[in-house]
MDAnalysis code that builds the backbone (N, CA, C; Angstrom):
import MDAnalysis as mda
import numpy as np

u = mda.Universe.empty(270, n_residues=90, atom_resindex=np.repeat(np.arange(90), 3), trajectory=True)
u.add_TopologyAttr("name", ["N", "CA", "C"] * 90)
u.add_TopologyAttr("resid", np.arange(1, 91))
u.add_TopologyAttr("resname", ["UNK", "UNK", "UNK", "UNK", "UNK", "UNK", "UNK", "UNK", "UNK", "UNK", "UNK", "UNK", "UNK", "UNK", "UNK", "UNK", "UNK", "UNK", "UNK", "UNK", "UNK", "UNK", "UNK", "UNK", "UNK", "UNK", "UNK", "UNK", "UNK", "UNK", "UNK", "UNK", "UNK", "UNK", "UNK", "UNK", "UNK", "UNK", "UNK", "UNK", "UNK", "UNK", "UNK", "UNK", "UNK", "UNK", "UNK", "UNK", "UNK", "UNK", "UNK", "UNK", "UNK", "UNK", "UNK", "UNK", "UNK", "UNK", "UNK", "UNK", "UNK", "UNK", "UNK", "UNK", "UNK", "UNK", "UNK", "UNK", "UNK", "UNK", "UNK", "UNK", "UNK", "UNK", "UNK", "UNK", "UNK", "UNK", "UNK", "UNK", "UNK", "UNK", "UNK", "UNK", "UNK", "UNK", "UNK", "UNK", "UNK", "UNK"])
u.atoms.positions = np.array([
    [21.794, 78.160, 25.982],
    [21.171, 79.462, 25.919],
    [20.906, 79.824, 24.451],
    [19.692, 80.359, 24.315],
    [19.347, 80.124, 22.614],
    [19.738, 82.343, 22.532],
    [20.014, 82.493, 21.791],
    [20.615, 83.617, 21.707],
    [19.444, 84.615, 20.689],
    [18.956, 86.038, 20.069],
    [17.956, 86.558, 19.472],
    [18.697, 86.396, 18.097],
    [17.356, 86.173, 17.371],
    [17.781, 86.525, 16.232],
    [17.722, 87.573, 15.662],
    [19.100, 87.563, 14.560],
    [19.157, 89.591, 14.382],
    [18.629, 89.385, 13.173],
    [18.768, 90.705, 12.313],
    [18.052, 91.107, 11.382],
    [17.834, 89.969, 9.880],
    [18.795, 89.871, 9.362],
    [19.434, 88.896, 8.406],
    [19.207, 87.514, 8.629],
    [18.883, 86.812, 10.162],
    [18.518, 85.288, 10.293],
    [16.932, 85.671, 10.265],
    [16.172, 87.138, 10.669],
    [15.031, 87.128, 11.063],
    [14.406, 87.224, 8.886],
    [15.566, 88.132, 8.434],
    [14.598, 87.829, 6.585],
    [15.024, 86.859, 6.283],
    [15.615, 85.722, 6.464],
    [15.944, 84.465, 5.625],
    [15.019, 83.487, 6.350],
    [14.307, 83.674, 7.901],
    [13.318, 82.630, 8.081],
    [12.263, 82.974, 7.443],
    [11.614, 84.469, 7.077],
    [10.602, 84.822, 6.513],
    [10.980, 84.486, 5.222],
    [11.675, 84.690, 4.319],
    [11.527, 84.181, 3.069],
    [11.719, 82.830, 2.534],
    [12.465, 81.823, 3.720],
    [12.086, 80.359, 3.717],
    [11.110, 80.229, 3.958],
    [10.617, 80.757, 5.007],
    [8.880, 80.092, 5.500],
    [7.894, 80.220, 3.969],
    [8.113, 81.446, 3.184],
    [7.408, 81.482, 1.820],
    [8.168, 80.326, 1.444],
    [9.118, 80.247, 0.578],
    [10.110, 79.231, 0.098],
    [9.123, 77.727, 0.064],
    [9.422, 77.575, 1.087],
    [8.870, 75.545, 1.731],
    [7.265, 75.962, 1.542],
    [6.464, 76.799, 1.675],
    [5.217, 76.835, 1.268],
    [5.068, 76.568, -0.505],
    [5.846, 76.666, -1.154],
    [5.411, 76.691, -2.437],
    [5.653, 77.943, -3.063],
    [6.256, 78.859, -2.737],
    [6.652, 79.876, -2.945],
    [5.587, 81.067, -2.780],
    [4.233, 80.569, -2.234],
    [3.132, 81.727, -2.114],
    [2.664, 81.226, -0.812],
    [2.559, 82.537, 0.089],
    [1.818, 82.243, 1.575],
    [0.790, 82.743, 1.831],
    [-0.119, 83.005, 2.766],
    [-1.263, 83.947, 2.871],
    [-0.578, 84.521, 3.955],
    [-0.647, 85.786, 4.514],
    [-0.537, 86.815, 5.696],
    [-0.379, 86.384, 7.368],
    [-1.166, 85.140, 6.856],
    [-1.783, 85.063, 8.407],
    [-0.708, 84.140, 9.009],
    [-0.478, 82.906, 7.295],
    [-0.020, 81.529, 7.951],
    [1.583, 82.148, 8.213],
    [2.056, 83.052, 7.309],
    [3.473, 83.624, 7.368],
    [3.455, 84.233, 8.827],
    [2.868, 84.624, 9.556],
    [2.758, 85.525, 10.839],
    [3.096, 84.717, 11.772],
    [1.971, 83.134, 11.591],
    [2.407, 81.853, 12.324],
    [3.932, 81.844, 12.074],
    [4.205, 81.530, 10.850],
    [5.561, 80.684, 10.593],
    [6.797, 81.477, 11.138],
    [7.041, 82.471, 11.471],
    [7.983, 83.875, 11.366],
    [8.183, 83.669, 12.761],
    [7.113, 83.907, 13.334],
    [7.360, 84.024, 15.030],
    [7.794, 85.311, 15.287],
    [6.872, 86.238, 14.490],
    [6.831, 87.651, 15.210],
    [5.413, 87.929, 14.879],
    [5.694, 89.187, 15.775],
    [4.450, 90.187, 16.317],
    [3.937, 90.773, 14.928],
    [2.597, 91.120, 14.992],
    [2.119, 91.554, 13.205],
    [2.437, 93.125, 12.872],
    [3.513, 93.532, 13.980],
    [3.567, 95.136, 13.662],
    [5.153, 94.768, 13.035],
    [5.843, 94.154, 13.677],
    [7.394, 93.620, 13.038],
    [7.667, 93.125, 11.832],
    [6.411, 92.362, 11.573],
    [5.832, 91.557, 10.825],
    [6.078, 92.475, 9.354],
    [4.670, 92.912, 9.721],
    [4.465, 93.996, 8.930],
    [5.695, 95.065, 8.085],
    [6.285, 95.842, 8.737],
    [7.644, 96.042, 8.776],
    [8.631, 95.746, 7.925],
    [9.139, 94.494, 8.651],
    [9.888, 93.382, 7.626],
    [9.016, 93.059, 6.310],
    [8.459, 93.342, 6.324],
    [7.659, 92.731, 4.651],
    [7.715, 93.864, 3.742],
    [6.833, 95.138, 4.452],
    [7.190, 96.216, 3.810],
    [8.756, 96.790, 3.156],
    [9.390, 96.393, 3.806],
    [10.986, 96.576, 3.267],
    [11.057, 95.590, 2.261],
    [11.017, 94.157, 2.500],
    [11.220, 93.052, 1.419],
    [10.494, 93.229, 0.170],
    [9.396, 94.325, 0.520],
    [8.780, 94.482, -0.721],
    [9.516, 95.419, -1.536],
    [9.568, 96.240, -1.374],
    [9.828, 97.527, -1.074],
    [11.977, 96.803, -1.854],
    [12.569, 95.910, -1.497],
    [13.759, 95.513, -2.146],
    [13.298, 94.293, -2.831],
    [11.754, 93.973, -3.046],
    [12.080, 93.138, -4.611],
    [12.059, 91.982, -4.077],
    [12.263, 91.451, -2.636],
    [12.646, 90.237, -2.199],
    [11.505, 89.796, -2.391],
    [10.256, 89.908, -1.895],
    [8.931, 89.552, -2.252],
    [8.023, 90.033, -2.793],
    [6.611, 89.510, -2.582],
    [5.610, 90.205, -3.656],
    [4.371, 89.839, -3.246],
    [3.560, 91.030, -3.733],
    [1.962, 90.781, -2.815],
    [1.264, 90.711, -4.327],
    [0.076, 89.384, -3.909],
    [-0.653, 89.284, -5.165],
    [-1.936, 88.740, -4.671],
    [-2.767, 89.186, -5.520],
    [-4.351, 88.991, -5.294],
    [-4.924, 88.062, -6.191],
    [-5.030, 86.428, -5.439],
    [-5.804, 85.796, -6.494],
    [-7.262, 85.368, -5.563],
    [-8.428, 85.792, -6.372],
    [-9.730, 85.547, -5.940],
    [-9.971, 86.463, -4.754],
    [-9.623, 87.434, -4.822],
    [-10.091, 88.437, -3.736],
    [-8.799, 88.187, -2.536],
    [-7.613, 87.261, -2.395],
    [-7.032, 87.159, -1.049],
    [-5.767, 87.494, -1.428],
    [-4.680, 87.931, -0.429],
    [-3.346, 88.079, -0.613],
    [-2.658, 87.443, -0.560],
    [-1.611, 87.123, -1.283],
    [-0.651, 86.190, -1.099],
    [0.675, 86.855, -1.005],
    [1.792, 86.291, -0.434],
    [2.792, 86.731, -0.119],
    [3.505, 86.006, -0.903],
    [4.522, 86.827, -2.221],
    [5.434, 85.626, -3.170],
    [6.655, 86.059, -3.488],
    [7.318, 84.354, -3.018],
    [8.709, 84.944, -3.413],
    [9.109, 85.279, -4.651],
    [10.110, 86.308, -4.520],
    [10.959, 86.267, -6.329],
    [11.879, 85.919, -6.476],
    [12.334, 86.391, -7.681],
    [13.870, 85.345, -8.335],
    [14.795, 85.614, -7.433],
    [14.520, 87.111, -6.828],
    [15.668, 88.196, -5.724],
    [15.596, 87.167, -4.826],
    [14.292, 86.643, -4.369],
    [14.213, 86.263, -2.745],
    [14.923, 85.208, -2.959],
    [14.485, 84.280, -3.820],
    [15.085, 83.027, -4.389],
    [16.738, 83.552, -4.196],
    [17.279, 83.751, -4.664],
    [18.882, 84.120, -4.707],
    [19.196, 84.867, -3.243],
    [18.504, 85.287, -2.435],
    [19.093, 85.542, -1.034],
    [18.968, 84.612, -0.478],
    [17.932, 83.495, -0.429],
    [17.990, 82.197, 0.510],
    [19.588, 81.661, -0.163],
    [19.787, 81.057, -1.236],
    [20.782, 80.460, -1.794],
    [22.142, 81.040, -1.246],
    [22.583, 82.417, -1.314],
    [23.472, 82.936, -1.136],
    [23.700, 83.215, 0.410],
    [22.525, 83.326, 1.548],
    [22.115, 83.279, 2.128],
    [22.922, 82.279, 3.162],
    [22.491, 81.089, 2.385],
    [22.956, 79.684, 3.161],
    [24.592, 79.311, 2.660],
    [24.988, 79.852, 1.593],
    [26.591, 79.565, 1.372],
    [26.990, 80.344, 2.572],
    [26.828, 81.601, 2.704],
    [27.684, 82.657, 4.180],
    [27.455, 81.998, 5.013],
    [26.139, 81.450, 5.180],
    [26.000, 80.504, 7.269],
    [26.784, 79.255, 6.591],
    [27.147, 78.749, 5.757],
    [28.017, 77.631, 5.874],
    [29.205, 78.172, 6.104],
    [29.543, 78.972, 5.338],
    [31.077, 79.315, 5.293],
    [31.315, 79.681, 7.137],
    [30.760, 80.369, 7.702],
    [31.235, 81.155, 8.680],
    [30.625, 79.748, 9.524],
    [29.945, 78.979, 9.829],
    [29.648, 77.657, 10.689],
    [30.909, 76.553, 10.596],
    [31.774, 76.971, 9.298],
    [32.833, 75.979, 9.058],
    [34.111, 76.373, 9.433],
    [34.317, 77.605, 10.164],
    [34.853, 78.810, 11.054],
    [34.991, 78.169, 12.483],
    [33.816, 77.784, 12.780],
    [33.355, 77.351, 14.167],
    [32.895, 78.691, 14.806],
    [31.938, 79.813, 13.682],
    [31.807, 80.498, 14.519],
    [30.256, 80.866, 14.908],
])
């Protein structure tokens, strides 16, 4: 039984999915990658912006979605807690 993901697994797939892109996404392909709806979507980004985790930038007329040093350091720190607590067995 695959269980929902809560808040905290749902910003660390969005800011990996930037991450493994190269650290810049476009809107659309992040919407693909996330596996949510574009109003949730939306949402979650606005906050990440909004705490620094990411960043909207315009090169040649299009948006890009980019991580920062912040976002960078929540994936990292991110993945020490799911180790620690997976080595729990929990």
């Amino acid at each position: 039984m695959t269980s929902k993901r809560g808040k905290p697994e749902i910003i660390f797939d969005i800011l990996l999915a930037v991450q493994i892109s190269g650290g810049k996404i476009k809107p659309t392909r992040l919407l693909y990658k996330s596996n949510l709806s574009h109003t949730r979507l939306k949402l979650y980004l606005d906050s990440l912006i909004q705490q620094e985790l990411l960043k909207i930038e315009e090169l040649e007329g299009k948006k890009l979605i980019t991580l920062t040093q912040k976002g960078h350091n929540f994936i990292s720190e991110y993945r020490k807690l799911k180790s620690l607590i997976e080595s729990f067995g929990i």
